[in-house]
N, C-alpha and C positions, 0 to 999 in steps of 0.2 A: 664756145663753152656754154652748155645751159647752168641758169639760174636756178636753185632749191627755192621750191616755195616754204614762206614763212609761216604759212598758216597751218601745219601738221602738229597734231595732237596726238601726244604717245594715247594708249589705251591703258587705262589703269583698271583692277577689279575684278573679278568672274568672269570668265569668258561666254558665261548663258547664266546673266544675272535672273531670267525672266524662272529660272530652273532651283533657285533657290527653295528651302524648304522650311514649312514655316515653324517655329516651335514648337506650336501644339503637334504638328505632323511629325517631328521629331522626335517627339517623348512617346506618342503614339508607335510607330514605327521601333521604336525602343524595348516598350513595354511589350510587343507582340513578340520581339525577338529573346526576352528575357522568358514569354510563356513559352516557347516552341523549347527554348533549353530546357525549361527544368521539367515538359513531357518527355522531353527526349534521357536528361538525367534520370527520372523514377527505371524509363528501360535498362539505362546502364548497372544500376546500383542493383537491381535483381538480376543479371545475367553476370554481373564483374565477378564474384566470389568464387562461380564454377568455372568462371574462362581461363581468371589470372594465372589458373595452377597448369595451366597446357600450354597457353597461347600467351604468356609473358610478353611485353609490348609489341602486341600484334595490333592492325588497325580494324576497327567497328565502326562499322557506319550505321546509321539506326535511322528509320522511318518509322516516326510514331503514328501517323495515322492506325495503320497495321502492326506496330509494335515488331515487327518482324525486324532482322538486323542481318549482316554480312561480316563475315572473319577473313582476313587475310592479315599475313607477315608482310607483303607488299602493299604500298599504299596506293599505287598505279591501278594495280588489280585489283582492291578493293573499289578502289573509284570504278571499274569499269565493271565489276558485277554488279556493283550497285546500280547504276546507269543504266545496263541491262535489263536487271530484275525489275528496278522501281522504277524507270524511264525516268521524268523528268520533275519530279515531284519535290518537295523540301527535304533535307535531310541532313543530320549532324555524324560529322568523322571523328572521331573520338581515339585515344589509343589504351589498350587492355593493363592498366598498372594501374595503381593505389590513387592517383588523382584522377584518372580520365586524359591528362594532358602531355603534349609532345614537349620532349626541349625543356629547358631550365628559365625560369622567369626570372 
């Protein structure tokens, strides 16, 4: 029968502590993501009023570089025209009703 050695150390912690991010990088990273919504919100709030009345919770995906946008009743398919059209670029999915948002919070 072997012997367990004694000297084993469970692992406690981050498994890539070296990957942690540091605060300032987080508020950073933060902030950039709170800009990219609300370019992305001014598109919606001037396209929402003419959609809502056709396209009732349909999904929008918005690239604001170019302010250009994609409509679909499908979310698959909107993902994948969007993909298409803008390739690989940032972009906010959205859906066409009085919040912009899916689902009940």
């Amino acid at each position: 029968m072997t012997q367990l050695s004694s000297n084993h150390r469970p692992r406690r912690g981050r498994v890539f502590p070296e990957r942690q991010l540091s605060p300032e990088e987080k508020a950073q990273r933060k902030a950039e993501d709170e800009v990219f919504y609300q370019r992305c919100r001014v598109i919606f709030n001037q396209v929402q009023p003419e959609l809502i009345k056709d396209h009732y919770d349909w999904f929008i995906v918005i690239e604001p570089n170019s302010g250009d946008y994609i409509i679909d009743s499908d979310e698959t398919v909107a993902r994948q025209k969007a993909r298409d059209q803008f390739g690989d670029t940032l972009r906010l999915m959205m859906r066409i009703n009085e919040t912009g948002t899916c689902g009940r919070i």
